[in-house]
C-alpha positions as CSV (number, residue, x, y, z in Angstrom):
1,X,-38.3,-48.3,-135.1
2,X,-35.1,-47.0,-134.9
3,X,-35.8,-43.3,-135.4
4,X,-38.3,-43.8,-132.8
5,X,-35.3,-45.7,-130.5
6,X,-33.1,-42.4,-131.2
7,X,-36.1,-40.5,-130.2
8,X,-36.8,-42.2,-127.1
9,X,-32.8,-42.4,-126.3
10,X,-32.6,-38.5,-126.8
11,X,-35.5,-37.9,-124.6
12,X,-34.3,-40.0,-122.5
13,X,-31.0,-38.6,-122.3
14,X,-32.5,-35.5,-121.9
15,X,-34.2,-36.2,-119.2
16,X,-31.6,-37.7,-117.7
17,X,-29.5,-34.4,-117.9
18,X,-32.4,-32.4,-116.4
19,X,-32.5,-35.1,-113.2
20,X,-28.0,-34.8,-113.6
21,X,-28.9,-31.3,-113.2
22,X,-31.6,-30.9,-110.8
23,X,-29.3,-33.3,-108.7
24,X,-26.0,-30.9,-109.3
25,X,-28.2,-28.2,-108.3
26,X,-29.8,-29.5,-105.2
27,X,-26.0,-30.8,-103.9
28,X,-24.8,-27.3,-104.7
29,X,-27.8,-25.7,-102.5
30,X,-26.8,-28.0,-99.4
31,X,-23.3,-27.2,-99.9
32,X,-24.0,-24.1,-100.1
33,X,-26.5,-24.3,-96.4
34,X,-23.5,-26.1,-95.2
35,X,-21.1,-23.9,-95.9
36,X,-23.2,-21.1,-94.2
37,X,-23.3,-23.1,-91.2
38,X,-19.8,-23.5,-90.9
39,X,-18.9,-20.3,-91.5
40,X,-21.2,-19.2,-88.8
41,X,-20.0,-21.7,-86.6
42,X,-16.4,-20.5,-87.5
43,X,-17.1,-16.9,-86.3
44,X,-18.9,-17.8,-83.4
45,X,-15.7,-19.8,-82.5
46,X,-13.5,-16.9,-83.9
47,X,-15.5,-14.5,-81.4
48,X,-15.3,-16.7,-78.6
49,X,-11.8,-16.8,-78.7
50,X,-11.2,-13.2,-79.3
51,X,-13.5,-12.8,-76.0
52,X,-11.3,-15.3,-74.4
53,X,-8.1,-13.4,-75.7
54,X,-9.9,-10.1,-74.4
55,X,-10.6,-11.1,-70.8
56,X,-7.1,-13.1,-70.5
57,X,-5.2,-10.6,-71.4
58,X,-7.4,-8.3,-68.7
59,X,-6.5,-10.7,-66.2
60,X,-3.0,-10.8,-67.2
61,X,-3.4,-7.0,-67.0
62,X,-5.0,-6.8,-63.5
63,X,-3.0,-9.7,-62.5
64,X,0.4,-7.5,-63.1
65,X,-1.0,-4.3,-62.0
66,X,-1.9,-6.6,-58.3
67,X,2.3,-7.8,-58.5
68,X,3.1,-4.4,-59.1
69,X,1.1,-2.7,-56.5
70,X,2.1,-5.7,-54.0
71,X,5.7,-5.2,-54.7
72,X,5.4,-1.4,-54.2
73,X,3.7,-2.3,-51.0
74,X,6.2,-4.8,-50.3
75,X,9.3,-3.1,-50.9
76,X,7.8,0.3,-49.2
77,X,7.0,-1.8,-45.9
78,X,10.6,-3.3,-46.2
79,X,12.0,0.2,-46.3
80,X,9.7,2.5,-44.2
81,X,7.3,0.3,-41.7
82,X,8.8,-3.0,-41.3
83,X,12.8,-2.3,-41.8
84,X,13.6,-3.2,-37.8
85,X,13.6,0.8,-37.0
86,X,11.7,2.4,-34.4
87,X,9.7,5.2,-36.3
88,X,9.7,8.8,-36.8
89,X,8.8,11.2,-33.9
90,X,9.2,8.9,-31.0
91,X,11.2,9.6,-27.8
92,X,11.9,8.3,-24.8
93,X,12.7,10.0,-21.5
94,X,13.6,12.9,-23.7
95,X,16.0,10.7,-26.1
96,X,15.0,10.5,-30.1
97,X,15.2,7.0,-30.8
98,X,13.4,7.4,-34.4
99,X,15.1,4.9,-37.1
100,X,17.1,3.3,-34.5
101,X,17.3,-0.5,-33.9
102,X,15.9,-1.6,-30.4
103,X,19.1,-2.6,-29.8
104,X,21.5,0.7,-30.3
105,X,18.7,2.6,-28.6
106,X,18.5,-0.2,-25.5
107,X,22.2,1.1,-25.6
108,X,21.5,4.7,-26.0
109,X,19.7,4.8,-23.2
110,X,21.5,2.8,-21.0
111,X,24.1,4.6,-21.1
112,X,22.1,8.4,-20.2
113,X,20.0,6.3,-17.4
114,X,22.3,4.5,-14.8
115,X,20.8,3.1,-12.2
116,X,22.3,4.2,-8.6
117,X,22.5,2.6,-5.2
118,X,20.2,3.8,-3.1
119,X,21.6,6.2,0.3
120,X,18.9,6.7,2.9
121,X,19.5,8.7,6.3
122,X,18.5,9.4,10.0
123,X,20.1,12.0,11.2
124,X,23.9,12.0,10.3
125,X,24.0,8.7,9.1
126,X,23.3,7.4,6.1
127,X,23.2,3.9,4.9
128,X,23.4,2.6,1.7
129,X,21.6,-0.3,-0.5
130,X,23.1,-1.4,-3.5
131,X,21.0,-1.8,-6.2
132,X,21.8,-5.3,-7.2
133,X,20.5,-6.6,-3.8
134,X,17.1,-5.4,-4.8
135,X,17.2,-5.6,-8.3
136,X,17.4,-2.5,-9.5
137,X,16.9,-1.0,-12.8
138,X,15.4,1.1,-15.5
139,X,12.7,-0.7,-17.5
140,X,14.3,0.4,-20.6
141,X,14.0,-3.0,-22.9
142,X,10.5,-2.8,-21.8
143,X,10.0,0.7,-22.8
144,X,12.0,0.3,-26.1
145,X,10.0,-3.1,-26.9
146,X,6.6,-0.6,-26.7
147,X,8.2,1.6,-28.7
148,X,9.4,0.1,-31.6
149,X,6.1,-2.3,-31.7
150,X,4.0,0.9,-32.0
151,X,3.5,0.5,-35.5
152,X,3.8,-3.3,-35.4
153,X,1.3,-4.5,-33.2
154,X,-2.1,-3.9,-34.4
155,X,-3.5,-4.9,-38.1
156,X,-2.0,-3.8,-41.5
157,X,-3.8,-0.7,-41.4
158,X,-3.8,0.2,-37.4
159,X,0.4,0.1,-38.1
160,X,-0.2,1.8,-41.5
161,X,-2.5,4.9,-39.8
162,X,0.2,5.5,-37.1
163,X,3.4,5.3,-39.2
164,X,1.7,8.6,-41.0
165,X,0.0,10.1,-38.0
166,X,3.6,10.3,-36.5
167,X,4.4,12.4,-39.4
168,X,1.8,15.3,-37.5
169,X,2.8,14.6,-33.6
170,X,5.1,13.1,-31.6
171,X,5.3,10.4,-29.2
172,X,6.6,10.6,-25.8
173,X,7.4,7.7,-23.4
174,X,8.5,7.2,-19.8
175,X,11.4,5.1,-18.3
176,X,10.8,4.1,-14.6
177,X,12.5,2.5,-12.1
178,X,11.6,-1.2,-11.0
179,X,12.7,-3.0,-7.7
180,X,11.8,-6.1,-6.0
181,X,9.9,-4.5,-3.2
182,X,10.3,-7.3,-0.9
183,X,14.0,-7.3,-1.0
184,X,13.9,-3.8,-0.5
185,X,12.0,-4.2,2.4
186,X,14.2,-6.8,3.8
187,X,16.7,-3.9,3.3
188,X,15.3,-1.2,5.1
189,X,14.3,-3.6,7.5
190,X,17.6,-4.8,8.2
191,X,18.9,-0.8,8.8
192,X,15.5,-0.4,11.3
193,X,17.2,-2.9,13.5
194,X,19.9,-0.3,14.2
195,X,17.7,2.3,14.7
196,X,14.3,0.9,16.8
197,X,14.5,1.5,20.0
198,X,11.8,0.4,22.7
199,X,10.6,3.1,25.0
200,X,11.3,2.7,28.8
201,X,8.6,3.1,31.3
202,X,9.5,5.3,34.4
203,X,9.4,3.2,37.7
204,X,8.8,4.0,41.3
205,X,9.6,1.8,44.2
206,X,8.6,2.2,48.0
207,X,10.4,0.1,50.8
208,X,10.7,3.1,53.4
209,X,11.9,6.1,50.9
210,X,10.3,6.7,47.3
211,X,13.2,5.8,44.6
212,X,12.4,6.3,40.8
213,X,13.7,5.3,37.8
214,X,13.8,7.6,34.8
215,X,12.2,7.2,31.5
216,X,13.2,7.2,28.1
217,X,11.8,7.6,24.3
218,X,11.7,5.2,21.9
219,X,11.9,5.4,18.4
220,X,10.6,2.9,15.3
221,X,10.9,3.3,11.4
222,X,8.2,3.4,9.4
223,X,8.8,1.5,6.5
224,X,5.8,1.4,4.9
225,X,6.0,5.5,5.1
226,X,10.0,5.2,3.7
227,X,8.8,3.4,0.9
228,X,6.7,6.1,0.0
229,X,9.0,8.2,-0.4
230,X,11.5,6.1,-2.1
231,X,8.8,5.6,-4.4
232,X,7.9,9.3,-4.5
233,X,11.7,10.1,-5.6
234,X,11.7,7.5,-8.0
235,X,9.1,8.1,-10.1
236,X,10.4,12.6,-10.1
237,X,14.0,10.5,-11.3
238,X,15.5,12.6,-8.6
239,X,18.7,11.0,-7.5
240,X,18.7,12.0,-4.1
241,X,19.1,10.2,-0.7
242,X,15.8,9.3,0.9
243,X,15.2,10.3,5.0
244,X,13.9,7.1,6.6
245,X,10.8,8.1,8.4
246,X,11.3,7.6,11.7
247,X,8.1,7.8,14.5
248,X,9.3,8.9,18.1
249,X,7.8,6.5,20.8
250,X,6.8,7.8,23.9
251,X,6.8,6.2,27.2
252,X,3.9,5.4,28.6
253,X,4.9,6.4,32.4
254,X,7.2,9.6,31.6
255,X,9.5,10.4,34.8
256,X,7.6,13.6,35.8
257,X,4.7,11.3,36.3
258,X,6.1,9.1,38.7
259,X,8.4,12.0,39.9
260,X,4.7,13.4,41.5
261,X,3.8,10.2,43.7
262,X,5.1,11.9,46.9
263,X,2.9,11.3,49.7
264,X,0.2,8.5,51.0
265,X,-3.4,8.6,49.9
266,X,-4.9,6.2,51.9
267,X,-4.1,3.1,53.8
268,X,-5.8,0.1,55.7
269,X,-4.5,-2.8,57.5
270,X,-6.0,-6.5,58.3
271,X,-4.6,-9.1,60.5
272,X,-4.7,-12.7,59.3
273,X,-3.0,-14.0,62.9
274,X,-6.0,-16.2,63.4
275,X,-5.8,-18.0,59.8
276,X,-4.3,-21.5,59.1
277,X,-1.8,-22.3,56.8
278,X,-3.2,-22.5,54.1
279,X,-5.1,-19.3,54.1
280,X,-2.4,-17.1,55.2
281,X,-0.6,-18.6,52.4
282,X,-3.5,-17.5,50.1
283,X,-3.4,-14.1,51.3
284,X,0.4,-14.2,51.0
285,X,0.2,-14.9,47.7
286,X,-2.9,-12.9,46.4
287,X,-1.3,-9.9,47.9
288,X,2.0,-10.8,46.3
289,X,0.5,-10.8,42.4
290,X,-1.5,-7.4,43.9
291,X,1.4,-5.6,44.8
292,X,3.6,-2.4,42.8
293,X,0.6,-2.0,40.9
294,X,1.1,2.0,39.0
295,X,-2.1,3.4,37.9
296,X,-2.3,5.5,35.4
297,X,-4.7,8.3,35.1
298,X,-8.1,7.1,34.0
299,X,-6.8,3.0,34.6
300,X,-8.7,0.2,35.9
301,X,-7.6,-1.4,38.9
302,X,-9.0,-5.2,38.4
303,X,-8.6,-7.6,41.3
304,X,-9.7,-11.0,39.4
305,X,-7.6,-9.8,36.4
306,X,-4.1,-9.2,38.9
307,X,-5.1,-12.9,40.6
308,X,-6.2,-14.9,38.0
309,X,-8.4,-17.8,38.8
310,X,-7.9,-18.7,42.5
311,X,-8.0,-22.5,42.0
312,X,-5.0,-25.4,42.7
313,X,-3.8,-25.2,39.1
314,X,-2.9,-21.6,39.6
315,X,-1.2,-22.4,43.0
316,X,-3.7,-21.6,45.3
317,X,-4.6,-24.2,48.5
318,X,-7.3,-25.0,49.9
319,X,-9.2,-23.0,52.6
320,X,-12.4,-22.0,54.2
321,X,-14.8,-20.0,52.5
322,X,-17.8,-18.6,52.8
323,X,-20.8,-19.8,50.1
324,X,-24.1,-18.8,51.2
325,X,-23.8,-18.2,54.2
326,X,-22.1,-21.6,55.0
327,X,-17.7,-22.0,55.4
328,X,-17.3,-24.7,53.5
329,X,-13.3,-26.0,52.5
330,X,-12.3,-24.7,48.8
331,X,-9.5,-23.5,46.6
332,X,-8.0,-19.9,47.3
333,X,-9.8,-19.4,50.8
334,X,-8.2,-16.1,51.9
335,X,-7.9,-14.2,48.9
336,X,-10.9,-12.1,49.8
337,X,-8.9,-10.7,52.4
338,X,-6.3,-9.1,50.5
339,X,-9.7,-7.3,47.8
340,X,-11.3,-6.2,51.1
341,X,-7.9,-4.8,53.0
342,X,-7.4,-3.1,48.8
343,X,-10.7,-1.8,49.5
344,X,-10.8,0.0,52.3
345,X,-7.3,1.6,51.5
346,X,-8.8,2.3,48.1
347,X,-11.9,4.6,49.8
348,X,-9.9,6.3,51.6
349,X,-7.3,7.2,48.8
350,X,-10.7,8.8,47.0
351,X,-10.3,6.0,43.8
352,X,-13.7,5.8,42.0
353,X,-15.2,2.6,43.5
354,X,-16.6,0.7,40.1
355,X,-17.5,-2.5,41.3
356,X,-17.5,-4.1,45.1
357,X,-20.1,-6.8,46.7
358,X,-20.3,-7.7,49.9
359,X,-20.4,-11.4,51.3
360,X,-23.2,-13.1,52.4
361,X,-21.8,-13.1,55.9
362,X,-19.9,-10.9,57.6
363,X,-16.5,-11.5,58.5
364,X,-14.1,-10.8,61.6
365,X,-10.8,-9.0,59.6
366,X,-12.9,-5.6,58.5
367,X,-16.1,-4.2,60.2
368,X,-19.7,-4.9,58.8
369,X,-19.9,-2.4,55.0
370,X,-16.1,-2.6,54.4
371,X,-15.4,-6.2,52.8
372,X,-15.0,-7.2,49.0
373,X,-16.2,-10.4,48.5
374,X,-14.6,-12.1,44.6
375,X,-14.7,-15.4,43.0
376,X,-13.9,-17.2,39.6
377,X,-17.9,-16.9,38.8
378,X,-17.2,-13.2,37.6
379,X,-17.6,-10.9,41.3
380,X,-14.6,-8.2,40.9
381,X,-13.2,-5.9,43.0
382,X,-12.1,-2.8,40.5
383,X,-11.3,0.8,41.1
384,X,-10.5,3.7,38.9
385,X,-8.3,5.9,38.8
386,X,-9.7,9.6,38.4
387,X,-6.9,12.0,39.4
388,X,-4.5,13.6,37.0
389,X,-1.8,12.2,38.8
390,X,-1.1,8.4,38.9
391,X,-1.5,6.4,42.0
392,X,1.1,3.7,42.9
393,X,-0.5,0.3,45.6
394,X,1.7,-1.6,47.6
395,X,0.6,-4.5,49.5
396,X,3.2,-5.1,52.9
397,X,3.2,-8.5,54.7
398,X,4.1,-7.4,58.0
399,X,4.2,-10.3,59.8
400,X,0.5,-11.6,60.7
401,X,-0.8,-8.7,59.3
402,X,-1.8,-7.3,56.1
403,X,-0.8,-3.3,54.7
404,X,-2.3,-1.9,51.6
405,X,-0.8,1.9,51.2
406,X,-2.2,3.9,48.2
407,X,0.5,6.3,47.6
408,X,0.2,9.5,45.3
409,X,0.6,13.0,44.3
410,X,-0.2,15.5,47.3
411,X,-2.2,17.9,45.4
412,X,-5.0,14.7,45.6
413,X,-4.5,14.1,49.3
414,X,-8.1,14.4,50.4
415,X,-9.3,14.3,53.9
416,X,-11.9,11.6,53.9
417,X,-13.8,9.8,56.7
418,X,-15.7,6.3,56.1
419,X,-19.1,5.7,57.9
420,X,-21.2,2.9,57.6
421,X,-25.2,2.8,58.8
422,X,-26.8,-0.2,59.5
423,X,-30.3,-1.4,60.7
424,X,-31.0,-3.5,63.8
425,X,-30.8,-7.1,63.7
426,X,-34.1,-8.8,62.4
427,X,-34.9,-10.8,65.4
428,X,-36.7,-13.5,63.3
429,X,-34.0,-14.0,60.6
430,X,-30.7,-12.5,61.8
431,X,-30.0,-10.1,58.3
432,X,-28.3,-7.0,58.8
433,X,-28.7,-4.9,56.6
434,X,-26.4,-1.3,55.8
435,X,-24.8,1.8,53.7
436,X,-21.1,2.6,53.2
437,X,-20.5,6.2,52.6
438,X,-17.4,8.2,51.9
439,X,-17.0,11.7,53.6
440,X,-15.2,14.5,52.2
441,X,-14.0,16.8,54.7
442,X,-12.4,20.2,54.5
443,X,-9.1,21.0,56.8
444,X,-11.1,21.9,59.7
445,X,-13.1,18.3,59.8
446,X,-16.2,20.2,58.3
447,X,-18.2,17.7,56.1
448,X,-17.9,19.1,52.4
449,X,-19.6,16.1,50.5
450,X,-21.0,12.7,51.0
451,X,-20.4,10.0,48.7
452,X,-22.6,6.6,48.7
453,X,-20.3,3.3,48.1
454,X,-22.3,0.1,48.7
455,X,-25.0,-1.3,50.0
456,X,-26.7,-4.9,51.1
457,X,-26.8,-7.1,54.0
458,X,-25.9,-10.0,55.7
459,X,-27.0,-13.2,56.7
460,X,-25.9,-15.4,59.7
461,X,-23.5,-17.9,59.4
462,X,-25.1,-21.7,59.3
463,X,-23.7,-24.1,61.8
């Protein structure tokens, strides 16, 4: 029993061992996977950090190569392209203000460029503006401010490509003058006051003998023309004084014109000893505003324009008149009178005869053909003009009558002859009807042309 017990305990024990051992060697193969696993785990962690080493220390590399370049860029912009200097190669007006502050070369240059007062002249006189009272000046700061901000105004690499290009050319800039233009307007306008002179007409006046008056030029500056050339000389940086452009005004009646009115053209006469009050005052005073008229070569003469409207407001009175063919009462009676006496002085004087009209009626002052009928409704009594010479009218209240005398140059003096044909009364209505003619004669009486004037006819007066 025993041996067998020491049997089975050995077996036992045995076995025991084997499973001891089998155990030992089963832990020692997991420790062993383990280990394997951590070491793996180890150098996957080793490499990662190596990695992480690699690409810190590349940053750290590119980050100091960036601080490096920047401060190189940095410190070259300090010293070459932003260091407060104008740049290479730039002038001004001729001046090399490369490297210099704005402010020593707004100096620089202000002391080459001064600005000047300003002399302008007409004939020996001169006459002077200062330049303060216009303000006056180069634009030098302006100028300067361009130039230094060349290579400052534009992106990083605008400045950047013409701070080298300047190495290859140079830049040139222009100082000009600058002015307030309306003060210096004020100015020359102020010296044209001296100078402007209004031309004076040559006159003529007739009361028995011709007396004249002489005439004389006028003169005006131009100041739109004088700035011009102020300009003009400003911008050549001449320092020079400046002409004022001065135009030459001529009279309009020059004294040889008047000087040649020497003899009468043609006359007529009227005789308002019949009229009342009222109308001879309206005759009186139509002939009044018709009188001295000169007339130019190729002038107008208009009646209604002379008179104005014939009504009260314009100081005309009331008197007859005749409206179709009836005398009824009305403002300015009378002034008909004075066109038709104009009229018949005018034909014989050889004016053009533009526009005449007869009245409906004839009238007792000037034979059937030879009246000028006008009114505020538009009828006009208007002549021209259509010597070389001019013609001078005056209208003479001789008492109860009437005198219109044409005078003019003698060269025009014309032989002339007026003849009016008219038909028979029509029995069953009363119109006359007729033809004014002019007729040109030679010194011997011999008819040399015939000229038609006017035309109608007339109708008899209603009761």
């Amino acid at each position: 029993m025993g041996a067998n017990n020491d049997r089975k305990n050995k077996m036992t024990s045995k076995s025991d061992k084997s499973s001891t051992s089998k155990l030992k060697e089963k832990k020692s193969e997991s420790m062993s996977v383990k280990d394997n696993i951590d070491r793996r785990r180890k150098k996957r962690i080793s490499r990662k950090k190596k990695k992480e080493m690699r690409r810190k220390k590349i940053i750290a590399s590119v980050i100091a190569v960036l601080a490096v370049i920047t401060l190189i860029i940095l410190i070259f912009n300090s010293i070459f392209v932003y260091n407060g200097k104008i740049a290479n190669n730039i002038y001004i007006q001729g001046v090399n203000v490369s490297g210099m502050s704005r402010d020593d070369a707004i100096e620089e240059l202000n002391k080459k460029f001064k600005v000047d007062n300003i002399t302008f002249s007409y004939g020996e006189k001169k006459y002077t503006v200062k330049s303060e009272a216009v303000d006056l000046k180069y634009n030098i700061e302006d100028v300067v401010n361009e130039a230094y901000d060349y290579t400052r105004e534009g992106s990083y690499y605008t400045d950047l490509y013409r701070y080298f290009s300047l190495n290859n050319k140079t830049l040139k800039k222009e100082i000009s003058v600058v002015y307030n233009e309306g003060k210096m307007r004020d100015e020359i306008e102020k010296i044209a006051k001296g100078i402007d002179k209004e031309p004076v007409d040559a006159t003529i006046s007739i009361d028995g003998s011709i007396k004249t008056t002489k005439s004389s030029d006028g003169r005006k500056v131009n100041i739109d023309d004088t700035i011009m050339l102020l300009k003009k000389s400003i911008d050549n940086k001449k320092k020079e004084t400046i002409p004022l452009k001065v135009e030459e005004l001529k009279a309009e009646v020059q004294t040889s014109d008047v000087e040649k009115i020497d003899t009468v053209l043609g006359e007529y006469k009227t005789s308002f000893e019949s009229s009342n009050e009222q109308r001879s005052y309206n005759v009186k005073k139509s002939a009044g505003v018709t009188d001295k008229i000169l007339l130019m070569p190729g002038e107008t003469f208009s009646y209604n324009s002379l008179t104005g409207k014939t009504n009260f407001e314009n100081g005309y009175q009331e008197a007859p008149v005749i409206v179709n063919g009836e005398l009824k009462p009305s403002a300015g009676g009378g002034v008909c009178q004075t066109s038709s006496t104009i009229f018949n002085a005018a034909m014989y004087a050889g004016m053009d005869i533009v526009s005449v009209t007869n009245h409906s009626s004839t009238l007792t002052y000037v034979p059937k053909g030879r009246d000028a009928t006008v009114n505020d409704s538009g009828l006009d009594f208007k002549f021209k003009n259509d010597y070389e010479n001019p013609v001078y009218l005056r209208n003479y209240i001789e008492g109860k009558t009437l005198r219109t005398v044409i005078y003019g140059a003698k060269s025009d003096k014309k032989n002339i002859e007026i003849k009016v044909e008219e038909t028979d009364e029509d029995k069953n209505d009363g119109k006359i009807s007729f033809k004014t003619y002019r007729i040109y004669k030679d010194s011997n009486g011999k008819e040399i042309k015939r000229e038609y004037i006017s035309g109608g006819e007339y109708k008899p007066i209603k009761k």
